[in-house]
Every structure is written in structure tokens, then in C-alpha cells.
C-alpha positions as CSV (number, residue, x, y, z in Angstrom):
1,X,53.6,2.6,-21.1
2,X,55.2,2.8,-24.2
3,X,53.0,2.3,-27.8
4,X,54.6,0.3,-30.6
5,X,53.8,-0.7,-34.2
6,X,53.9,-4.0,-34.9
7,X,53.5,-5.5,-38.6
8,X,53.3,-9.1,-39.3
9,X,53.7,-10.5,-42.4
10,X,54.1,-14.5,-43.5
11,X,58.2,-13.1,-43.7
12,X,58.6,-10.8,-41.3
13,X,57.6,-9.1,-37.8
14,X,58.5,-5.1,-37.8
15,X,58.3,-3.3,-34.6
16,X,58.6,0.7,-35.2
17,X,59.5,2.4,-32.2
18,X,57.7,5.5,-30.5
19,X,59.5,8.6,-31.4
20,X,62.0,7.8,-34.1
21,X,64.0,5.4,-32.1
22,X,64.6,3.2,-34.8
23,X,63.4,0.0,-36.1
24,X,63.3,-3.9,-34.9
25,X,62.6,-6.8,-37.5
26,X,62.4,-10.3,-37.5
27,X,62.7,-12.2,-40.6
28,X,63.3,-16.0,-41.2
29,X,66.0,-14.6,-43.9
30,X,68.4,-12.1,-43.5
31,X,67.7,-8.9,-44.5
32,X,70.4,-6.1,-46.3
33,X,71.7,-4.6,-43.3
34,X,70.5,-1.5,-42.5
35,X,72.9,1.8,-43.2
36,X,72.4,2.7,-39.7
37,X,72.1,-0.4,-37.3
38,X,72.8,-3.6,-36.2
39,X,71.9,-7.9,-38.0
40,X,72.1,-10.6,-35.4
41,X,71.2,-14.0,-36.1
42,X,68.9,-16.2,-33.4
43,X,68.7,-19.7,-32.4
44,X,66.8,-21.7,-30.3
45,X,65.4,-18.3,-29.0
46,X,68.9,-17.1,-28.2
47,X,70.7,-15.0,-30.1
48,X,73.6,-16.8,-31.5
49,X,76.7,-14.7,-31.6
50,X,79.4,-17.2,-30.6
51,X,77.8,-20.4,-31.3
52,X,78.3,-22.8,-34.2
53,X,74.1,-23.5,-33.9
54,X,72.5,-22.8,-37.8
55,X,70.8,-19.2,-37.2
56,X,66.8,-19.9,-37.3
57,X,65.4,-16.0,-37.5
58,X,67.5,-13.0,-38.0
59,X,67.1,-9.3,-36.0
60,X,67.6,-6.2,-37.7
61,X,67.6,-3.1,-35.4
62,X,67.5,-0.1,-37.8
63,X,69.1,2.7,-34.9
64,X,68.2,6.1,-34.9
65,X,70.8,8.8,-35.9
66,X,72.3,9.2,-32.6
67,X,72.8,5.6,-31.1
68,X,75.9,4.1,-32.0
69,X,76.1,0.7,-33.5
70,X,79.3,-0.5,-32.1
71,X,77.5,0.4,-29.0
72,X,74.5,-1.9,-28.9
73,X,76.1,-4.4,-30.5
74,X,78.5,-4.9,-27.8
75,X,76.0,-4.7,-25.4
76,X,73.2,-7.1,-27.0
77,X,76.3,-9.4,-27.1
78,X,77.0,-9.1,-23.1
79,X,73.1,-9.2,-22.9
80,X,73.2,-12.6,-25.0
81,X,75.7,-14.1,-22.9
82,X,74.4,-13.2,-19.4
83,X,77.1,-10.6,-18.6
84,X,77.5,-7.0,-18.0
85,X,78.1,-5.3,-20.6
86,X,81.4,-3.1,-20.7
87,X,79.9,0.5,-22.3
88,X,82.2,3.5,-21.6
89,X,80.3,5.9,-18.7
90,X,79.3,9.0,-21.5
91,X,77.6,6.5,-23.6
92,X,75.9,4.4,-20.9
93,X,74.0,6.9,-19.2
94,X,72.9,8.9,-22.7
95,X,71.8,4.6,-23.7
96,X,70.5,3.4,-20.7
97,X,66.7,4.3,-21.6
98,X,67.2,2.6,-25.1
99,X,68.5,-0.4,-24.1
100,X,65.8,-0.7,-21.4
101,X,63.7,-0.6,-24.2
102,X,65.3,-3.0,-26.6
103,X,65.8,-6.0,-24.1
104,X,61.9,-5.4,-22.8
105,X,61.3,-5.9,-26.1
106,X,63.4,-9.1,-27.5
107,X,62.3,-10.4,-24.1
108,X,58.3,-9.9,-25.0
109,X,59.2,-11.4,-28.2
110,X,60.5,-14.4,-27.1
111,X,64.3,-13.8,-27.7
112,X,66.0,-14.6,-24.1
113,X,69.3,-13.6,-22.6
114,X,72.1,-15.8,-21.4
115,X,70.8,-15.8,-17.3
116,X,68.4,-17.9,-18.2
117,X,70.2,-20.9,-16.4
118,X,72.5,-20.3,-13.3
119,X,74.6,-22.4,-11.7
120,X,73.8,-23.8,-8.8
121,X,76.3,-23.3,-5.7
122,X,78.9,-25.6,-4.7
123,X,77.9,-27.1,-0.7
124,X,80.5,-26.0,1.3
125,X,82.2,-28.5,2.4
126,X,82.0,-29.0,6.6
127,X,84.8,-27.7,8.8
128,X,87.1,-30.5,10.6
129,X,86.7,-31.4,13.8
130,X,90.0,-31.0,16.2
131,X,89.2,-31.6,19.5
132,X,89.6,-34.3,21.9
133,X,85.9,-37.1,22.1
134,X,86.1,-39.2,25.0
135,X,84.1,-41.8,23.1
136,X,87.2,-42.2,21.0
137,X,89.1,-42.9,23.5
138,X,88.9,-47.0,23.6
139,X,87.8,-47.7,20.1
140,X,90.2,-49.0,18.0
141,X,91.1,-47.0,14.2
142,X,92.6,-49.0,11.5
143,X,95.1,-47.5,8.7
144,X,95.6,-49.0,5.4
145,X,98.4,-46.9,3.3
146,X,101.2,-48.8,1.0
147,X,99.6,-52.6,1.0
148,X,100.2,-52.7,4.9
149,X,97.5,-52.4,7.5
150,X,97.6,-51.2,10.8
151,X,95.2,-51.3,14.0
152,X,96.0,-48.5,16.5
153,X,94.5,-46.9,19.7
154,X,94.6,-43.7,21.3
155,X,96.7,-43.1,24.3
156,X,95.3,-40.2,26.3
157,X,96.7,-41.1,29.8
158,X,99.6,-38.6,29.7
């Protein structure tokens, strides 16, 4: 279990983090960016890195000292668009527990990733049938190809 404090105010909703890990805010406005962290607008309860939607709140993650911004902003944009995201191995394992931690939370606070949809599979189609039905036999098949039609029947008898 991990304890947070959580302030609301009519502008805002700060989340401090347990052990100096840093701070997460919501604000209808944006906020100065922090020295140390990371602004990402939200809409429609997504955030809204590479869409043309009007941004409705903003997030601003104030990082501790040693988490790298580049680094969870690449990732939060992966996480945003429902794909893996692409974090060399040194800094991926030393992150792994903070990032945990940061998509529990935007998830608690309503902000959802991009796997909220998925695509449903494609039927595959059935495999054709190539061998010989009696009951075809002496039924007649027509073929219409070019503006001329044709009637034909099988000949199995040799």
C-alpha cells in the first residue's frame, strides 16, 4: 500500500508522493513548468499528445532529482498511445517501480491509456474445398464472365 497526499482546491488537485518521488498536479490551466519534470495536456480523459482535440486539464509531474524527464515523457507518451514504450535497459529497470506508480495513479484518477479499445480480429476466412462430391456430379454450374453465359456439367466418367 502506498500513502499519498492529496490536496484539492477549486484549481487544482496535488498528489505528493511517498518519499520524495516527486509531485503530480492537475489544474484546469497550465501551470509554469516545473524545473525538474514533465506538462502534459488531457482531453476527453486521455492525455492528448498527438491529437488536434483543445486540452481540458493539464498534468504537471514535478520528478525527483534522479528520474529523468526525457524518460517519462517518452514513456507516458507510449502509455498514452497503447504501446510499449521504447526505454533503454539501464534506465528501465532503475524506473520500472516509478512508473508502476505513476500509471496506478493517472489510472485512479481517471486519466486512461490508449488500450482502452482493441480491435477486434479479422474471421479467418474458411479454407477451399478441393476434392471430388459425388452430389456434383449431375448438377449443372452456370458461368457468366465477359457479357456471355455458359451452362456446363462435370464429366467424371474417365
Amino acid at each position: 500500500m502506498t500513502r499519498l497526499t492529496v490536496d484539492l482546491d477549486t484549481e487544482k488537485t496535488t498528489v505528493t508522493l511517498p518519499g520524495d518521488q516527486g509531485i503530480v498536479t492537475l489544474s484546469a490551466a497550465p501551470l509554469p513548468a516545473p524545473e525538474h519534470g514533465v506538462q502534459l495536456p488531457i482531453s476527453d480523459g486521455r492525455l492528448a499528445l498527438k491529437t488536434a482535440a483543445p486540452a481540458v486539464e493539464y498534468l504537471t509531474i514535478t520528478l525527483p532529482w534522479t528520474t529523468e524527464p526525457a524518460f517519462v515523457t517518452r514513456f507516458l507518451t507510449a502509455w498514452a498511445a497503447g504501446e510499449e514504450a521504447a526505454l533503454p535497459a539501464n534506465q528501465a529497470a532503475g524506473l520500472a517501480d516509478y512508473l508502476d506508480l505513476l500509471t496506478r495513479l493517472l489510472t485512479r484518477l481517471g486519466i486512461r491509456s490508449g488500450q482502452a479499445v482493441p480491435t477486434p480480429a479479422k474471421k479467418k476466412a474458411a479454407k477451399t474445398r478441393h476434392r471430388f462430391d459425388k452430389a456434383l456430379v449431375d448438377r449443372p454450374f452456370h458461368v457468366a464472365r465477359h457479357g456471355s453465359t455458359a451452362t456446363g456439367l462435370l464429366d467424371w466418367a474417365q
